[in-house]
FILUM-365679 format. One record per residue (C-alpha): x, y, z; residue in three letters. Coordinates in pm, whole numbers, padded with zeros to 5 digits, always signed. Example, Ala and Ser with C-alpha at 12.3 -4.5 7.8 and 13.67 -1.06 7.14 Angstrom:
% FILUM-365679
+01230-00450+00780ALA;+01367-00106+00714SER;
***
This chain:
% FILUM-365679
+15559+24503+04268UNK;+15303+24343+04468UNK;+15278+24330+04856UNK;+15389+24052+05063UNK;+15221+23929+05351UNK;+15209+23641+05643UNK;+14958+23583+05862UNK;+15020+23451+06235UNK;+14714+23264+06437UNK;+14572+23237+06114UNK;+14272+23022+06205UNK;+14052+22929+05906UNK;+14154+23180+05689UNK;+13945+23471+05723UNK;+14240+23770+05754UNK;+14471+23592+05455UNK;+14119+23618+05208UNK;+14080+24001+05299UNK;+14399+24081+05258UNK;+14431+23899+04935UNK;+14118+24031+04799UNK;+14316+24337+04829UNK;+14597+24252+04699UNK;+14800+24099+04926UNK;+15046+23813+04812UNK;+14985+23594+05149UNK;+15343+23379+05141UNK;+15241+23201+05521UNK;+15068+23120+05702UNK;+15065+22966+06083UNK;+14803+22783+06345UNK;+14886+22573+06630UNK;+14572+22345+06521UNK;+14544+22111+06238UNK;+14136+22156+06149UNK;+14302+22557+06097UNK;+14594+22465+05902UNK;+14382+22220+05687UNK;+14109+22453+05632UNK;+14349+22760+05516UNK;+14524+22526+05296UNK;+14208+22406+05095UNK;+14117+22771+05034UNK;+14489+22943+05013UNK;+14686+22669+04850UNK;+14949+22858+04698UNK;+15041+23013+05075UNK;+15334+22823+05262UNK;+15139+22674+05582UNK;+15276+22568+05946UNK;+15144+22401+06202UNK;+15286+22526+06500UNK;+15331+22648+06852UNK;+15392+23011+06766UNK;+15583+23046+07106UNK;+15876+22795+06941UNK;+15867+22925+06618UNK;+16244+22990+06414UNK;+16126+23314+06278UNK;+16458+23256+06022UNK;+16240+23034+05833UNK;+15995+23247+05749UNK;+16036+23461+05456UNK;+16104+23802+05456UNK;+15777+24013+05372UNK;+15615+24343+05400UNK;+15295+24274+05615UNK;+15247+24054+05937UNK;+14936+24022+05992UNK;+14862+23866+06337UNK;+14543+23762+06567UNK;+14702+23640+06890UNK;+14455+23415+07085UNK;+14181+23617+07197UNK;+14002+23383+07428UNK;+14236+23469+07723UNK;+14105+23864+07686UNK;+13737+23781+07626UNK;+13423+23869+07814UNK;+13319+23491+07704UNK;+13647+23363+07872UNK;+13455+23461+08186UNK;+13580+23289+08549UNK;+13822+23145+08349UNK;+14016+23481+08270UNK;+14233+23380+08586UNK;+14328+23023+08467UNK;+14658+22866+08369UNK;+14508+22861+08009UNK;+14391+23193+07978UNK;+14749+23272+08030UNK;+14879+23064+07772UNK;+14613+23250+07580UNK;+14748+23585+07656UNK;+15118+23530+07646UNK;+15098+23444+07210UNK;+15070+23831+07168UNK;+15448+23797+07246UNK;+15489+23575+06907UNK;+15441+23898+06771UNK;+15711+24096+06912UNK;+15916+23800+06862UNK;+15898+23779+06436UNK;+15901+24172+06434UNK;+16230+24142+06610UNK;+16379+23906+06375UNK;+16190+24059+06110UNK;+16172+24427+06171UNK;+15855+24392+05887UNK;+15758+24696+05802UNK;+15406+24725+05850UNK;+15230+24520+06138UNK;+14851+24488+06224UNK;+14756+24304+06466UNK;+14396+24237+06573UNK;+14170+24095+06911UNK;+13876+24180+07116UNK;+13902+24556+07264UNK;+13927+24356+07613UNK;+14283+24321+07479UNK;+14387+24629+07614UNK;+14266+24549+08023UNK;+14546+24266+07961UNK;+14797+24329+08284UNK;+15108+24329+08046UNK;+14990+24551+07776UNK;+15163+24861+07845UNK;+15428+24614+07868UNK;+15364+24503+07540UNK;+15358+24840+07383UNK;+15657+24914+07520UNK;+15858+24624+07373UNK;+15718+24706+07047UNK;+15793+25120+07074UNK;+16155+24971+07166UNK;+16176+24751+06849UNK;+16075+25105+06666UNK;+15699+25045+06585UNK;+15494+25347+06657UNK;+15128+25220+06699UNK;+14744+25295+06607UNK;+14483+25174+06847UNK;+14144+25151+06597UNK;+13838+25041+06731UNK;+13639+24913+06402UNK;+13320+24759+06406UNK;+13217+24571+06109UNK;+12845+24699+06119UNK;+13013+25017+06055UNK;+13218+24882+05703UNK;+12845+24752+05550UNK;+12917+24391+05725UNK;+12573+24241+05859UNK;+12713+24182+06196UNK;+12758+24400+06519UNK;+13131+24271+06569UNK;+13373+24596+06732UNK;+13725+24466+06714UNK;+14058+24651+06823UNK;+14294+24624+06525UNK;+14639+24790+06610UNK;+14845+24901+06346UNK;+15232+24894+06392UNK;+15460+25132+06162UNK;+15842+25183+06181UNK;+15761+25568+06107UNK;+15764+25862+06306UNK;+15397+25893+06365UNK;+15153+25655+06399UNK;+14942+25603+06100UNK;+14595+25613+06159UNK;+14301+25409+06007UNK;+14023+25604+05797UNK;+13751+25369+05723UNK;+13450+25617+05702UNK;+13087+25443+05798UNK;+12881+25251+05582UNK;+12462+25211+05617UNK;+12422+24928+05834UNK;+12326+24605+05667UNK;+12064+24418+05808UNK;+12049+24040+05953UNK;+11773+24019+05696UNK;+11968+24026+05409UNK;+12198+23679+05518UNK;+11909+23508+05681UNK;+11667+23286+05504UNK;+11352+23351+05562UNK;+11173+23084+05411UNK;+10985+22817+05637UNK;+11071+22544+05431UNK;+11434+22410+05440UNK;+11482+22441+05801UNK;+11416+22191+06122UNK;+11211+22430+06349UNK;+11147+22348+06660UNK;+10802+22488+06882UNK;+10908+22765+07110UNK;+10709+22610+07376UNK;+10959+22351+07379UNK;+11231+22560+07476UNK;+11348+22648+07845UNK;+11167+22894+08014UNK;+11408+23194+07990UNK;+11371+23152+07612UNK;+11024+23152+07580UNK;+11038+23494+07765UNK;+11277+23605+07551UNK;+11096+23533+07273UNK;+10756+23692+07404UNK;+10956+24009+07480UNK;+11090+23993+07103UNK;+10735+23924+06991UNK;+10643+24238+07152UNK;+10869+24448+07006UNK;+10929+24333+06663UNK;+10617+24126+06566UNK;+10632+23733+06421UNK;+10968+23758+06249UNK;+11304+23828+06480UNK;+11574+23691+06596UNK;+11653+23550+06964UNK;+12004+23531+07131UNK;+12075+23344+07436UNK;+12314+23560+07599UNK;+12271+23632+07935UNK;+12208+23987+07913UNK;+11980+23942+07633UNK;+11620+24011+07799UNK;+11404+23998+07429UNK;+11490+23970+07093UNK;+11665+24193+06779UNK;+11524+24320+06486UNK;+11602+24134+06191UNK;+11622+24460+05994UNK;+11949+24533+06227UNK;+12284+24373+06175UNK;+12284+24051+06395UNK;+12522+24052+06712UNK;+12874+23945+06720UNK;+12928+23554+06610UNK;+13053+23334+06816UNK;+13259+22971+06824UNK;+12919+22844+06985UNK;+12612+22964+06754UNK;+12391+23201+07012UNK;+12113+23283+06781UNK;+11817+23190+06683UNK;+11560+23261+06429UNK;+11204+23301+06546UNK;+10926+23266+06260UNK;+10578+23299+06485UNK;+10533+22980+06694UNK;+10882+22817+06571UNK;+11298+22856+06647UNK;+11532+22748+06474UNK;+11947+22814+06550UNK;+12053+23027+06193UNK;+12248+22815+06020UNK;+12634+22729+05954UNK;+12577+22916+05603UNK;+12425+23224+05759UNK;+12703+23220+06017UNK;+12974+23206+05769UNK;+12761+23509+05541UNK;+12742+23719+05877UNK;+13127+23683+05872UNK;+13146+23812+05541UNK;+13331+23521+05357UNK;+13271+23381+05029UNK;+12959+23168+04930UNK;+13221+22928+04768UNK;+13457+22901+05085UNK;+13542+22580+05171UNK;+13518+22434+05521UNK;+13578+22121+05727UNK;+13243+21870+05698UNK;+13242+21873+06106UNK;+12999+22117+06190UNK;+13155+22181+06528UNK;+13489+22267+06369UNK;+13333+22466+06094UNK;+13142+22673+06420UNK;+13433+22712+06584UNK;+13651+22852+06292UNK;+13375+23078+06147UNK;+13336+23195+06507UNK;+13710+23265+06568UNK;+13742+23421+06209UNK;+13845+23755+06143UNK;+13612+23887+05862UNK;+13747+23870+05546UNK;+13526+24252+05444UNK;+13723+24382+05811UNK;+14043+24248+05716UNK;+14014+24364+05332UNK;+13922+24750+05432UNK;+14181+24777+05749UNK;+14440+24646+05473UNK;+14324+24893+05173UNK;+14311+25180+05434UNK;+14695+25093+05547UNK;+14817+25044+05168UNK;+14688+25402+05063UNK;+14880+25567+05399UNK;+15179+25372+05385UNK;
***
């Protein structure tokens, strides 16, 4: 009998393709935006999808299953949310982790795992949280899982909390993997690419990029973060992908942003996966993703301890 799955805040897709890599049935599938909905459609078309506030959702029309898989807005939690942690919106943000509670009420599915940025847990009402779910029976996992770790070519540490109606919490065993490096979804041919002369750039680049130079020679990559004071070996897993693309590749004298393909390949999803032909909606859902390689091995390890 196979598994049964939905996914809420399912974005573009990238939690529904681990999972059914895996061999998840994924029956549906929610988003609040249509670029989302559209985008999981094209690549899951046998999944039932909704477009939809989750807060409003009639959880009686959703069929019964085995998993919920959820990623509540994250953006409310973030380090990248920044001043705007405090705002009206990054409330909104924060209060969808409810959603949650509210299908596992209706639902009481049997196997939850939820997953956001570790930031999730400095959220004011997550004891809170916790607490509703403990009362709805769910004991809970905390797992902090990086995908670097599972052989993905990105440094990308995620919390992903998994929610049991057992006894004891069941724990994720993932083991470590040799770290891939950025090298190995980067093209590093010249030709193909519109480069652009790093004296061109602002001035805080161009430092960056001499400090890179320094330490890692003609070929490295550049991120403009504001922390970042130089550059990262290529032969390293690139940092953590974002809805706006941060990083650069630096080939001697030239730059160049890597590439919506090379995002999408640091995420781990298939070369064939199909996304929206605006760029900036492609960005942002790649960027929002959950990797389908993080969501595939957090699902395996829960299937062989359930």
């Amino acid at each position: 009998m196979s598994v049964t799955g939905i996914d809420l805040f399912a974005g573009g897709g990238g939690t529904s393709t681990g999972a059914v890599q895996c061999g998840v049935k994924m029956l549906w599938a929610a988003n609040h935006k249509k670029a989302a909905v559209d985008c999981h459609e094209l690549n899951h078309p046998l999944t039932l999808h909704i477009r939809q506030d989750l807060h409003q959702a009639d959880w009686s029309l959703v069929p019964k299953h085995d998993i919920a898989f959820a990623s509540p807005c994250c953006q409310g939690h973030s380090k990248a949310s920044g001043k705007g942690g405090g705002s009206k919106k990054a409330d909104v943000s924060r209060s969808t982790a409810w959603a949650v509670v509210s299908c596992l009420e209706y639902h009481k599915t049997p196997i939850a795992i939820i997953e956001n940025v570790t930031e999730f847990q400095k959220w004011s009402l997550f004891n809170v949280w916790c607490e509703a779910m403990k009362q709805l029976g769910y004991s809970m996992s905390l797992n902090y899982i990086n995908l670097a770790d599972l052989g993905g070519a990105q440094s990308r540490l995620r919390l992903i909390i998994v929610c049991t109606r057992t006894k004891h919490p069941l724990e994720l065993d993932l083991g470590a993997t040799e770290h891939a490096p950025a090298r190995s979804i980067i093209d590093t041919n010249f030709e193909g690419h519109k480069w652009d002369l790093v004296t061109n750039r602002s001035l805080p680049t161009q430092r960056r990029v001499e400090n890179g130079r320094r330490k890692f020679g003609d070929l490295f990559l550049e991120a403009a973060y504001s922390g970042e004071a130089g550059g990262r070996s290529i032969d390293k897993p690139i940092g953590t992908i974002t809805t706006i693309n941060k990083h650069y590749v630096v080939m001697g004298d030239y730059i160049r942003p890597i590439t919506i393909e090379e995002m999408a390949k640091a995420q781990t999803f298939p070369a064939d996966y199909i996304w929206p032909t605006q760029k900036t909606i492609t960005k942002e859902l790649i960027g929002n993703a959950v990797p389908p390689l993080l969501s595939r091995r957090y699902t395996e390890a829960v299937l062989r301890a359930a």
